[in-house]
C-alpha positions, 0 to 999 in steps of 0.5 A: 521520519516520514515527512511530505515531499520525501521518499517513502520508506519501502514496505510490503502489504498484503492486497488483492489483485486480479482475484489473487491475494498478494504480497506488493512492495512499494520499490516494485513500482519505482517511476509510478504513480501510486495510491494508498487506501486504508479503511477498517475492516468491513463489520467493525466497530472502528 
């Protein structure tokens, strides 16, 4: 179960880099600050 403090389970999302699509893990920025956005996709009705 997630709870807040604890370590967050490791997962890879799509994302856009460097006008690139890309595949990120969180284990590959293990030590660093990490921030999460979502939002629904742009012209939805969410």
């Amino acid at each position: 179960m997630i709870q807040v403090g604890k370590k967050a389970p490791d997962f890879t999302a799509p994302g856009f880099h460097q006008g690139n699509f890309v595949n990120e893990t969180l284990s590959e920025h293990l030590g660093k600050w990490v921030l999460l956005c979502f939002y629904p996709g742009d012209f939805t009705f969410v």
